[in-house]
VEXDREN-2710 file (C-alpha; in Angstrom, 1 decimal):
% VEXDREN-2710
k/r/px/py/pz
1/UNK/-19.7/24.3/-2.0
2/UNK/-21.5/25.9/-4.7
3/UNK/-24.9/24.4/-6.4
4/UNK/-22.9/23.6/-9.7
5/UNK/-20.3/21.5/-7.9
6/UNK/-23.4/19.3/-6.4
7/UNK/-24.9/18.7/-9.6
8/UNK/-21.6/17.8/-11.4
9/UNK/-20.5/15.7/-8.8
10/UNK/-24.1/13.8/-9.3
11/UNK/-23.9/14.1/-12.9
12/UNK/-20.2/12.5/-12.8
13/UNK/-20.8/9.5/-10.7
14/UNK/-24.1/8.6/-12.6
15/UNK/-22.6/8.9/-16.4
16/UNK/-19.8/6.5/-15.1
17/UNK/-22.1/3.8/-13.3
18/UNK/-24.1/3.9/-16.9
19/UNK/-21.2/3.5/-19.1
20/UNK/-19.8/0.4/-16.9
21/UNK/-23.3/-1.0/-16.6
22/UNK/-23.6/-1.2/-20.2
23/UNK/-20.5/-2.4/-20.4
24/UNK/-20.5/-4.9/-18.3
25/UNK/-23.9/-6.0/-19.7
26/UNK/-22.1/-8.8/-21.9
27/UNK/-21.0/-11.1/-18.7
28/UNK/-23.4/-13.2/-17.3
29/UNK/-23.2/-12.4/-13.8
30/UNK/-25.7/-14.9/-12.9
31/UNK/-22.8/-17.6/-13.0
32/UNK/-19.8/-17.9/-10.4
33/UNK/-17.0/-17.0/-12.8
34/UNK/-18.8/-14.2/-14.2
35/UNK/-20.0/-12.9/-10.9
36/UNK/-16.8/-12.8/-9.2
37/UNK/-14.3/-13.1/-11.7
38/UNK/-15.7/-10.8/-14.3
39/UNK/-16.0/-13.6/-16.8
40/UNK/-12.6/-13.8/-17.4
41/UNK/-12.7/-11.2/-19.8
42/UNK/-10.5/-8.2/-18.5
43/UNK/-7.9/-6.5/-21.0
44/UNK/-4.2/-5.2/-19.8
45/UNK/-5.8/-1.5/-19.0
46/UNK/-9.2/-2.5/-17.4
47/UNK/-6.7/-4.6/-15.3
48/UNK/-4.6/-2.0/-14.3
49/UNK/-7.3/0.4/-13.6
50/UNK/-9.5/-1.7/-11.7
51/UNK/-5.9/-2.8/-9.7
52/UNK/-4.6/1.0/-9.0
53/UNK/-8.6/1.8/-7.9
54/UNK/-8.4/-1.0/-5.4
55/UNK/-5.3/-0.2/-4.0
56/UNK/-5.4/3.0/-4.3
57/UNK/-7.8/5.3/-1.6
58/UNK/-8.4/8.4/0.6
59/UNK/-6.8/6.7/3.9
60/UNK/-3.2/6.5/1.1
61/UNK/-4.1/10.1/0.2
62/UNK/-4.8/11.3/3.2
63/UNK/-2.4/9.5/5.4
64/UNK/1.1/9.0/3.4
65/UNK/0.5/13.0/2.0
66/UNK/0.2/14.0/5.9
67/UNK/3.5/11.4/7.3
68/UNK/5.4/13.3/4.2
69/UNK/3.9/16.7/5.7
70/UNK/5.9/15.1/8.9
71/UNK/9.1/13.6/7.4
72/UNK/9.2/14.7/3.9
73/UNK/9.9/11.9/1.1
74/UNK/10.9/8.9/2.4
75/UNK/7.3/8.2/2.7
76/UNK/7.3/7.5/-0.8
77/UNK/8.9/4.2/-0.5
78/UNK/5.3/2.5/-0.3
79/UNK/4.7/3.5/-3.6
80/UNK/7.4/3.6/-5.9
81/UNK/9.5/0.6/-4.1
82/UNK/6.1/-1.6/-4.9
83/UNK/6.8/-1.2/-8.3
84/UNK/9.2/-4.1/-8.2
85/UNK/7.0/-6.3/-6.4
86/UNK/4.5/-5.5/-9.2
87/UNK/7.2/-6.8/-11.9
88/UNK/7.7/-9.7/-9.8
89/UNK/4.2/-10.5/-9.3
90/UNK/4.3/-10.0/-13.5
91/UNK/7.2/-12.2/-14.1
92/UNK/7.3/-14.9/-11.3
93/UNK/3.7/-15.1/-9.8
94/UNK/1.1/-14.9/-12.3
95/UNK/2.5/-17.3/-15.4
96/UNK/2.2/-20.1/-12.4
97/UNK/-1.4/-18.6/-10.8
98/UNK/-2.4/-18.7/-14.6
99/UNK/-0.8/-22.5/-15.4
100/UNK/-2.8/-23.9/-12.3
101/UNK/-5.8/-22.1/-12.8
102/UNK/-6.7/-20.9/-9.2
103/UNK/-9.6/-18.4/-8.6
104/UNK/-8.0/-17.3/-5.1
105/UNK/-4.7/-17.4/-3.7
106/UNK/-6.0/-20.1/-1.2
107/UNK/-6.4/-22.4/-4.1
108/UNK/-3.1/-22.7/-4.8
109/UNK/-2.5/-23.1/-0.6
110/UNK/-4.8/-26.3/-0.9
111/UNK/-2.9/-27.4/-3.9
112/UNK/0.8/-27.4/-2.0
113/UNK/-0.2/-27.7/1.2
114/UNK/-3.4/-28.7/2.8
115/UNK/-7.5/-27.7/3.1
116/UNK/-6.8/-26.6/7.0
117/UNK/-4.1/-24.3/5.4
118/UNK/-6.3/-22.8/2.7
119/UNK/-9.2/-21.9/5.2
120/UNK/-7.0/-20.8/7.9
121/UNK/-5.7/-18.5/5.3
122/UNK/-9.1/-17.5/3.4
123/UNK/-10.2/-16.7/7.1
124/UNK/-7.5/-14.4/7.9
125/UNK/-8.0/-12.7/4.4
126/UNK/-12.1/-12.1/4.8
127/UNK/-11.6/-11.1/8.9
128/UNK/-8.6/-8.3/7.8
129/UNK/-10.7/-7.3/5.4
130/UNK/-14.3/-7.0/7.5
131/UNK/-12.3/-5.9/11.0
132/UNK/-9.5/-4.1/9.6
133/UNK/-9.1/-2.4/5.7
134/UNK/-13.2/-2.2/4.9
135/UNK/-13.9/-0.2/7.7
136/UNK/-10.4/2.4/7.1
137/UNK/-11.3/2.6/3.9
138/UNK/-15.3/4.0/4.6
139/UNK/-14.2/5.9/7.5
140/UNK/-11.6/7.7/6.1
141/UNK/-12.9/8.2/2.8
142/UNK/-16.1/9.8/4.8
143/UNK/-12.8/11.9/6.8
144/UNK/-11.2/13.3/3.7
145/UNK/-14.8/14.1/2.0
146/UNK/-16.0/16.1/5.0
147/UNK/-12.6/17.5/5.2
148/UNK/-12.7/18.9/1.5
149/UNK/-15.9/19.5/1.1
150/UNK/-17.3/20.6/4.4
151/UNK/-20.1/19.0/4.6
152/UNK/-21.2/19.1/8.6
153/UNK/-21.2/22.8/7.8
154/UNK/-23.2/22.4/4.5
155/UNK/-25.6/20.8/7.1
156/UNK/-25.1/22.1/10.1
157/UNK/-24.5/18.8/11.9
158/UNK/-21.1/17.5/14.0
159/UNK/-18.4/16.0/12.1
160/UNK/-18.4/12.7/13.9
161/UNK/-22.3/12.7/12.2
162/UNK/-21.4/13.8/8.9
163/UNK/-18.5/11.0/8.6
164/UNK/-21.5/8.6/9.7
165/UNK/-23.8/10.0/7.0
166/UNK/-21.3/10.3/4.4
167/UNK/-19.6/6.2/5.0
168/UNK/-22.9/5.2/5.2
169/UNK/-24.1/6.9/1.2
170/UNK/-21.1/5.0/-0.5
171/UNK/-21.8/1.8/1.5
172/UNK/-25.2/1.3/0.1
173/UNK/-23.7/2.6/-3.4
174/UNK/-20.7/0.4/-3.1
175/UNK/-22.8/-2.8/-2.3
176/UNK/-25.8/-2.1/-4.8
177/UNK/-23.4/-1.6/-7.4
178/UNK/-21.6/-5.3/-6.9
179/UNK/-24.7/-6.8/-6.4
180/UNK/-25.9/-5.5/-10.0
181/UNK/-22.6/-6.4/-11.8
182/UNK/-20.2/-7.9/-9.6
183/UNK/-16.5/-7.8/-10.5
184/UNK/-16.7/-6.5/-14.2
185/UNK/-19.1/-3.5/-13.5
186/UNK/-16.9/-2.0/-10.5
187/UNK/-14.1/-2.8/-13.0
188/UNK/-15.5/-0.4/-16.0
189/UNK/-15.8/2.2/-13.9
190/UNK/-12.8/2.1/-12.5
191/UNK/-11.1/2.5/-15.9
192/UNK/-12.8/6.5/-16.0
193/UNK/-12.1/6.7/-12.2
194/UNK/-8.5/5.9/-12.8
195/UNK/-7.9/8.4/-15.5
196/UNK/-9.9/10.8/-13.0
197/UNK/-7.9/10.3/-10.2
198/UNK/-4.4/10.6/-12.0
199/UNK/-5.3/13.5/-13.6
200/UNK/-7.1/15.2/-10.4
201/UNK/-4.4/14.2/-8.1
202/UNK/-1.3/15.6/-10.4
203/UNK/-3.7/18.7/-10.5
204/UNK/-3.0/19.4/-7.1
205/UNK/0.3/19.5/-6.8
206/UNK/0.9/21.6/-10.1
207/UNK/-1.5/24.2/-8.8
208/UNK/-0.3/24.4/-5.8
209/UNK/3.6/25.0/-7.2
210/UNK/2.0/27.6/-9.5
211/UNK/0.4/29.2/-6.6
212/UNK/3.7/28.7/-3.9
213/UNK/6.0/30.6/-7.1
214/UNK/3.3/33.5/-7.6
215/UNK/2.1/32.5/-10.9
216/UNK/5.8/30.2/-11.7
217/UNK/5.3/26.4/-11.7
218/UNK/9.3/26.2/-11.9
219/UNK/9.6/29.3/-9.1
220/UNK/7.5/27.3/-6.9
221/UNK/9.1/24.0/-7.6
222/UNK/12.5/26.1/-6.9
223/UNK/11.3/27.5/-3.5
224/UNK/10.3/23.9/-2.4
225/UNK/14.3/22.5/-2.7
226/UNK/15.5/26.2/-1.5
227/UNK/13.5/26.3/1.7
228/UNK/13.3/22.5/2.7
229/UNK/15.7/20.5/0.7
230/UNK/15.9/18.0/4.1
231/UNK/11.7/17.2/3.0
232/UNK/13.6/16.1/-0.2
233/UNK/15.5/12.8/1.1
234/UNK/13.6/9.9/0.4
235/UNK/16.3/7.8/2.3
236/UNK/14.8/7.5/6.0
237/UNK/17.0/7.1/9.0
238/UNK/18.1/3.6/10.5
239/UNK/15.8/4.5/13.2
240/UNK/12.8/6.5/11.8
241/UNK/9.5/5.7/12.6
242/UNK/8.1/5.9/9.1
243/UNK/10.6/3.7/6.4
244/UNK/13.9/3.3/8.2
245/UNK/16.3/2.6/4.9
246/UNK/18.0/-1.1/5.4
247/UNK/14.2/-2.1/5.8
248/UNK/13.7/-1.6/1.5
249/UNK/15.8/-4.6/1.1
250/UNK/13.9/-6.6/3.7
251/UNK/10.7/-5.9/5.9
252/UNK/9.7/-3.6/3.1
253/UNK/10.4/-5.7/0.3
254/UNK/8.7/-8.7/1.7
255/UNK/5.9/-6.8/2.7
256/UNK/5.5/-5.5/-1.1
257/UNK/5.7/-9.2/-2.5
258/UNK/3.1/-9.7/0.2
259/UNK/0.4/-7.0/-1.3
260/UNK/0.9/-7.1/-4.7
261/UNK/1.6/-10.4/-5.5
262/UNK/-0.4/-13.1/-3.0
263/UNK/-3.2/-10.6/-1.5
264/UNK/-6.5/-11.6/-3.1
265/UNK/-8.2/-8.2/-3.7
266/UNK/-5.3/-7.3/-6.1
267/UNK/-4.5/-10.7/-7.6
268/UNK/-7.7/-11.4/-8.0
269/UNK/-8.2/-8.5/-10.3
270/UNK/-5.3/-9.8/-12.8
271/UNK/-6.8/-13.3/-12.9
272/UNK/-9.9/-12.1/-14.5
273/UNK/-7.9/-11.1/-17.6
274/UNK/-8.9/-12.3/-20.4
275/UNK/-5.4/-14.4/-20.8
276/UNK/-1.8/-14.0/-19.3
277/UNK/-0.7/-11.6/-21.9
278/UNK/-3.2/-8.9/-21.0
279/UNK/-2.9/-9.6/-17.1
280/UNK/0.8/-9.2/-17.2
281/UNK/0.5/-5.5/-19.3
282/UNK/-2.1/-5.0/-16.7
283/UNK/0.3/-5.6/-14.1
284/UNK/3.3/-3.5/-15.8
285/UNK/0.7/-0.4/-16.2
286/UNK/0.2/-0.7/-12.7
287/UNK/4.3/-0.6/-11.9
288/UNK/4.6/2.1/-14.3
289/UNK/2.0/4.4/-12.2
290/UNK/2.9/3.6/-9.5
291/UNK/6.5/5.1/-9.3
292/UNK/4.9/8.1/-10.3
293/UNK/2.1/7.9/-8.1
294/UNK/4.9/9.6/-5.5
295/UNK/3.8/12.5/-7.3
296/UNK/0.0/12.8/-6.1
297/UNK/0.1/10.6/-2.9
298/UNK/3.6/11.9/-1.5
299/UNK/4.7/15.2/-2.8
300/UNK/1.9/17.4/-1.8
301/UNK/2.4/16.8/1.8
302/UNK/6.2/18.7/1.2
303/UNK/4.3/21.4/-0.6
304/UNK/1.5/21.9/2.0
305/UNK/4.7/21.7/4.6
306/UNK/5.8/24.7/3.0
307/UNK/2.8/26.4/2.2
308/UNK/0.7/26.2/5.1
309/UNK/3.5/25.2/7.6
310/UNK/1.7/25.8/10.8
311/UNK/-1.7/26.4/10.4
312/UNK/-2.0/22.4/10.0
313/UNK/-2.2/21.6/13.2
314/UNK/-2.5/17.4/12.6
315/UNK/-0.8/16.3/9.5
316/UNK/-4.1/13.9/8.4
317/UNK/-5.3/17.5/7.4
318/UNK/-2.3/18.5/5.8
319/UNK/-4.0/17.3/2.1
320/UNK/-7.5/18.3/2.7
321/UNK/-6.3/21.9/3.7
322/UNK/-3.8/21.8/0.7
323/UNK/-6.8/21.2/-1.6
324/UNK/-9.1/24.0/-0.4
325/UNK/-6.1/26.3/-0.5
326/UNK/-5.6/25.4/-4.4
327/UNK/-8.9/24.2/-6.1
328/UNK/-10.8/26.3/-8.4
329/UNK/-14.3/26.7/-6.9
330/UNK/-15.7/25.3/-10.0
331/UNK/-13.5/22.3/-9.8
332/UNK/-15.0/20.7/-6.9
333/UNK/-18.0/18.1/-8.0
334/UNK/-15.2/16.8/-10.7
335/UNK/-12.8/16.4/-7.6
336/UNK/-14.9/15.3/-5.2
337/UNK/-16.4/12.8/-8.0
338/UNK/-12.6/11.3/-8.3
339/UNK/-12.3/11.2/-4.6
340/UNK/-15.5/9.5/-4.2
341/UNK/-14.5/6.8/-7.0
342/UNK/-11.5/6.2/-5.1
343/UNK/-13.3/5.7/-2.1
344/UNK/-16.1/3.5/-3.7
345/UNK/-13.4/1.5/-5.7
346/UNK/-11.7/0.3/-2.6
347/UNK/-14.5/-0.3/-0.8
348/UNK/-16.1/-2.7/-3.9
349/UNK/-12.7/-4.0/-4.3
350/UNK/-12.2/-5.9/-1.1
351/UNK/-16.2/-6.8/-0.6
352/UNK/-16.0/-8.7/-3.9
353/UNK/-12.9/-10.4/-2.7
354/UNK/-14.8/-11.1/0.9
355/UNK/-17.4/-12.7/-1.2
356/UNK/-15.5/-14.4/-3.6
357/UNK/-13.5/-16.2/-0.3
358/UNK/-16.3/-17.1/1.3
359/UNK/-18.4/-18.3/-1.6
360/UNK/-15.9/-20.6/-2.9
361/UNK/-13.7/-21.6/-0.1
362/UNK/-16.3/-22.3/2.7
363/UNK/-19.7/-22.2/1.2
364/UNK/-19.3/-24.4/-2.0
365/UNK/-16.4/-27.0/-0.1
366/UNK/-18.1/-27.0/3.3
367/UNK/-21.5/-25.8/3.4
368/UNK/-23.1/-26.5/-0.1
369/UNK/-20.7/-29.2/-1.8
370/UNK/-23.3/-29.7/-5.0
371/UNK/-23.6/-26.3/-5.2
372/UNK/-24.7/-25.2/-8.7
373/UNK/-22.5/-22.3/-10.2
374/UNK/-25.8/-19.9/-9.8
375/UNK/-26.1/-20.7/-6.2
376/UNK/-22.7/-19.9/-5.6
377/UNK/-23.2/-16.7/-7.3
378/UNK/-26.3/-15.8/-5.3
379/UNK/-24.7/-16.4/-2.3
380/UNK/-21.8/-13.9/-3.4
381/UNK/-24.7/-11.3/-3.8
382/UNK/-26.4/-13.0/-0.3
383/UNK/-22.5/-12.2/1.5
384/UNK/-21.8/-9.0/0.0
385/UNK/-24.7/-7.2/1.3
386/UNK/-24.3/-8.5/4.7
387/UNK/-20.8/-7.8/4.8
388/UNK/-21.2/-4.5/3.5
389/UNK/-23.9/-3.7/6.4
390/UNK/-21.5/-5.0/9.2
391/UNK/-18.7/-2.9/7.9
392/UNK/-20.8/0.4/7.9
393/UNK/-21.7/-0.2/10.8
394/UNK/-18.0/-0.6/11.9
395/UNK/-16.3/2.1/10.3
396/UNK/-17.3/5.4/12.9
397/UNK/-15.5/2.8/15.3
398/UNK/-12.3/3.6/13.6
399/UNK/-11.6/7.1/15.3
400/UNK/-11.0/5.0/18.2
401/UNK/-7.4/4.4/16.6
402/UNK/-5.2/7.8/16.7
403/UNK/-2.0/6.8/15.8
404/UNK/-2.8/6.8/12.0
405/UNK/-5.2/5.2/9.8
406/UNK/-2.4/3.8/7.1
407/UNK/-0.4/2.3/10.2
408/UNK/-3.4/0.6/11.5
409/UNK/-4.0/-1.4/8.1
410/UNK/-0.2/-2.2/7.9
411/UNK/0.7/-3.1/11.1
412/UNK/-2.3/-5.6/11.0
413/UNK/-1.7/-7.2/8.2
414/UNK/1.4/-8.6/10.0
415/UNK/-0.6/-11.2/11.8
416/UNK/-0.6/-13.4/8.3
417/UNK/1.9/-11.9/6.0
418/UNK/4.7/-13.5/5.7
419/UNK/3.4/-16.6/6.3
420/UNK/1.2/-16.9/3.4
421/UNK/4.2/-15.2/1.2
422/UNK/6.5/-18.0/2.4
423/UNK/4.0/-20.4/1.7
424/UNK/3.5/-19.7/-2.2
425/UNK/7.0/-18.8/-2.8
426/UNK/7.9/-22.2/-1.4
427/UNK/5.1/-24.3/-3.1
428/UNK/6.3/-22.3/-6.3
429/UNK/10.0/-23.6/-6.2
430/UNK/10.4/-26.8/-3.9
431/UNK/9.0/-29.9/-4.9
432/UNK/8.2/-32.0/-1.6
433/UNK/6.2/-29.8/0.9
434/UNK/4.7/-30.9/4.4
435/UNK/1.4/-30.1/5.9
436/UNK/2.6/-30.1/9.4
437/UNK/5.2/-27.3/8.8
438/UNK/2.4/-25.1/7.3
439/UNK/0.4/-25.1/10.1
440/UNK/3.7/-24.9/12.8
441/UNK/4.7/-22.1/10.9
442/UNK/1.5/-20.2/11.2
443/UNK/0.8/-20.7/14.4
444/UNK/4.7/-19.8/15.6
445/UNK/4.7/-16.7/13.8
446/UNK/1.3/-15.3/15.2
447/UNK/2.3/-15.8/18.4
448/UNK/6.0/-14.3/17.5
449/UNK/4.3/-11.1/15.9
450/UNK/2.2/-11.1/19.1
451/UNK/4.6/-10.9/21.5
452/UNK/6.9/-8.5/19.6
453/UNK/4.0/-6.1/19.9
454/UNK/4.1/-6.3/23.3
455/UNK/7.8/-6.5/24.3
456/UNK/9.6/-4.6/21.5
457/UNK/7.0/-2.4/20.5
458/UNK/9.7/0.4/20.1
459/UNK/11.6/-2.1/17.1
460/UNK/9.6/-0.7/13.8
461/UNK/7.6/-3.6/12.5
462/UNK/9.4/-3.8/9.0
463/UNK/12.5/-4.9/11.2
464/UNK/10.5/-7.7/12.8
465/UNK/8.7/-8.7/9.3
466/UNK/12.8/-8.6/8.0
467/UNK/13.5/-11.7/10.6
468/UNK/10.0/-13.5/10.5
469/UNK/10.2/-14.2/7.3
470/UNK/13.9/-15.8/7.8
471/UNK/12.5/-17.8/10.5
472/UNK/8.9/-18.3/9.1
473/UNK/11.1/-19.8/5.9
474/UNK/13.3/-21.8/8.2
475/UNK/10.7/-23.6/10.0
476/UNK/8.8/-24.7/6.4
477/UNK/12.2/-25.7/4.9
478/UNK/13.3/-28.1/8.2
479/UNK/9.7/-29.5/8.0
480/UNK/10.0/-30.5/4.6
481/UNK/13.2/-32.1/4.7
482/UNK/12.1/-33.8/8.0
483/UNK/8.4/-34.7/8.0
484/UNK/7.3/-33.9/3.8
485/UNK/3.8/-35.4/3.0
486/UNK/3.3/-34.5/-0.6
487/UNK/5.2/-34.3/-3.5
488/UNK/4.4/-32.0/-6.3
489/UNK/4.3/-32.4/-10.2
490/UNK/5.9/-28.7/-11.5
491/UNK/4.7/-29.6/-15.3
492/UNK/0.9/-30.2/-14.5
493/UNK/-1.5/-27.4/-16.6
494/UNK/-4.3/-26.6/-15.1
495/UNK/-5.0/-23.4/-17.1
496/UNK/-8.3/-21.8/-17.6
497/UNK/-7.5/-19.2/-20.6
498/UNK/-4.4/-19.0/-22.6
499/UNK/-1.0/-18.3/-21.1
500/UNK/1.2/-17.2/-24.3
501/UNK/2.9/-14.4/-22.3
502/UNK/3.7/-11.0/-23.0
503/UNK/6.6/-10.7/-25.5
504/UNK/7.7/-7.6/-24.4
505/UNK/7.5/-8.0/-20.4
506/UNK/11.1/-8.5/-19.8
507/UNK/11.9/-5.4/-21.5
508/UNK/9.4/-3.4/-19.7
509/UNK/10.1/-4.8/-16.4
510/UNK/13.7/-4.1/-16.4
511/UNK/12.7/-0.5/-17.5
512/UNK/10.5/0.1/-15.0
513/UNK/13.4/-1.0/-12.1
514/UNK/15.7/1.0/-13.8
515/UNK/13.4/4.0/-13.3
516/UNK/13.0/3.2/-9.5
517/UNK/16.4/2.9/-8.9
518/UNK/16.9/6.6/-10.6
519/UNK/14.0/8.1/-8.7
520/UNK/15.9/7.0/-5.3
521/UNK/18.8/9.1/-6.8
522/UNK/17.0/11.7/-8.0
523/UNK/15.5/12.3/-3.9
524/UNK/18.9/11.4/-2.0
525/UNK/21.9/13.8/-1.4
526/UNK/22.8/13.2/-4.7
527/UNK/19.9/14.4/-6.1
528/UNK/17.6/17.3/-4.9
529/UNK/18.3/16.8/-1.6
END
């Protein structure tokens, strides 16, 4: 890595922590809502960016690029199939977040069901986050980096130190720069980071079709459905280990509705808009990238498949060698600056929501009930360092786990899931709930994921999330009828900022399904393939 691409890397990352400083200057972060809610003053693109940062990182680069390197394009079905979650979560979920005006999605828990509920549920959010998609996150952000950039040989150290030394650099960036300017300063950056990465990441695979078709982006495109048209189907096999096909109607589909539309580090972004309007365009930008996201987090593993073929010995590699094999020399700080604000974006992403949980669910209702609004903001600052040091501290721990970083973070999300996604679709739509069922429910379907873990481990876990939800939704729906304890007033307005919404988002949401279903054609034997 030459001396330029240092200094342009530095130069990159500094420019863009100015521009959102100053931009985030006008929020008083000194106050609860404007520490961890960005003062409410987010617009439809800030939203998205901020969103498609959060969500997206080097463990989704790294990881679904080197499954499709493995099975080809059915991979893709964790992006572009979220794109109707996100029209969902645009349509159904946030009018009703907006019209009770809940800061997390545990508010809304307390609201239908009961306090026990909400922490149980704020807990499970803040421990997947510390134990489980904080730590992936640093340590394979640190994976790719060193991967890409070489940097144990820069140094002349091991790679196990360099991952350590490298997780370590963003952690202290990523928590200094939420303790300057919470959720609005991580959000401004973002913004340039997302244009980055989109334009970065489509860079590689054009590049690399130019290179594969000797100078011909359409020779090399051609040679990719000649040689491995099979690398092409996006429609995985009942029994495939990555997206087996009934499971995009079910496990798959639930499990979308799960992220993108009840997980507080992405929901929370959309209620910091400014009103509903702006958080539902923010919400269609996001479905609108994300079917072509396919493009940058899917495709290039097909194209280092046929490029490199079997000098990649493990497919995690399968990007970072695909990117050394294509990058201009000169390109690298610009890259490596994208990367890093993918990594840092993540990492900032979920510590704000950590802090935001525990602030406001257990701090300012257990701990601190006359709390001012500046001590709960301090304490967000207090949490998010500490949080931030146990998590790099964690992260090197994750190379205990070879069966894939992406799998790790999925499969563990199962313990709470669908739960919590049959909890707010139920308090959304039925009118007496019970307090009792909640809790049943929870604990039944723990102990149901547990024990399919151990005695049907073979069964892919979007087949068991397919019937847990049935049966999760079962058990709240007897409990109601049988044993209800509240009843629930659908007309109340709770609203915080205005929710006129979006006069177009019908329009745009059917588009955007439209566009999913024809991308399934276009990579089927119908299609390419």
């Amino acid at each position: 890595m030459s001396m330029f691409a240092v200094i342009s890397f530095l130069v990159v990352i500094v420019i863009i922590a100015l521009y959102a400083f100053l931009k985030s200057k006008r929020i008083n972060t000194k106050n609860a809502d404007g520490y961890f809610m960005g003062g409410r003053s987010l617009t439809g693109f800030t939203i998205a960016s901020t969103i498609i940062m959060t969500n997206l990182s080097t463990e989704q680069i790294v990881g679904q690029n080197g499954q499709s390197f493995r099975a080809g394009m059915e991979v893709m079905a964790w992006e572009v199939t979220s794109a109707v979650a996100i029209v969902i979560l645009a349509l159904v979920f946030l009018p009703r977040y907006f019209k009770y005006g809940v800061d997390t999605i545990s508010d809304f828990i307390e609201m239908r069901f009961d306090t026990f509920t909400k922490r149980l549920v704020s807990l499970l959010f803040i421990f997947t986050y510390v134990v489980s998609f904080l730590p992936v996150v640093l340590y394979s952000g640190a994976l790719v980096f060193n991967k890409i950039f070489n940097i144990s040989e820069i140094l002349d150290i091991s790679d196990m130190t360099a991952v350590v030394l490298i997780s370590t650099f963003i952690g202290i960036f990523g928590i200094i720069y939420l303790f300057i300017g919470g959720l609005s300063l991580s959000a401004h950056s973002d913004s340039i980071y997302g244009v980055g990465l989109i334009l970065g990441g489509l860079a590689i695979p054009v590049l690399g079709l130019i290179m594969f078709g000797d100078g011909s982006f359409l020779k090399g495109f051609d040679k990719v459905i000649q040689n491995t048209p099979e690398k092409l189907n996006s429609i995985g096999a009942i029994d495939s280990d990555i997206v087996p096909w009934p499971t995009l109607f079910f496990g798959m589909f639930f499990n979308n509705l799960f992220f993108w539309c009840t997980n507080q580090m992405i929901v929370q972004k959309a209620l910091a808009g400014k009103n509903l309007k702006e958080a539902q365009k923010g919400a269609m930008y996001v479905g609108t990238f994300k079917i072509f996201g396919a493009l940058l987090l899917v495709f290039p593993g097909v194209l280092a498949f046929n490029m490199l073929g079997n000098k990649v010995t493990n497919p995690d590699n399968a990007y970072p060698m695909l990117v050394n094999e294509v990058l201009p020399g000169w390109a690298y700080g610009l890259f490596g600056a994208v990367i890093f604000g993918a990594i840092l974006s993540s990492f900032v992403g979920s510590l704000n929501s950590t802090a935001t949980l525990f602030s406001l669910d257990f701090y300012k209702s257990i701990i601190n009930k006359e709390a001012t609004n500046k001590q709960v903001s301090r304490v967000g600052r207090l949490i998010t360092v500490l949080v931030g040091i146990i998590v790099v501290i964690i992260a090197p721990m994750i190379s205990l786990f070879p069966q894939g970083l992406y799998a790790v973070v999925q499969e563990f999300n199962g313990i709470y899931n669908m739960p919590l996604l049959v909890l707010i679709l139920v308090g959304f739509f039925v009118k007496r709930t019970s307090h009792q069922g909640a809790k049943v429910m929870f604990i039944l379907h723990i102990v149901l994921y547990a024990l399919s873990k151990l005695l049907i481990s073979e069964i892919h876990y979007l087949y068991v999330l397919s019937v847990l939800f049935f049966i999760d939704l079962f058990i709240v729906l007897i409990f109601n009828k049988w044993k209800p304890s509240d009843e629930f007033d659908f007309n109340v307005n709770y609203a915080k900022v205005d929710i006129t919404p979006w006069k177009y988002r019908y329009f745009v949401g059917a588009a955007i399904i439209i566009v999913v279903i024809a991308t399934y054609i276009l990579f089927s034997s119908l299609g390419l393939s």
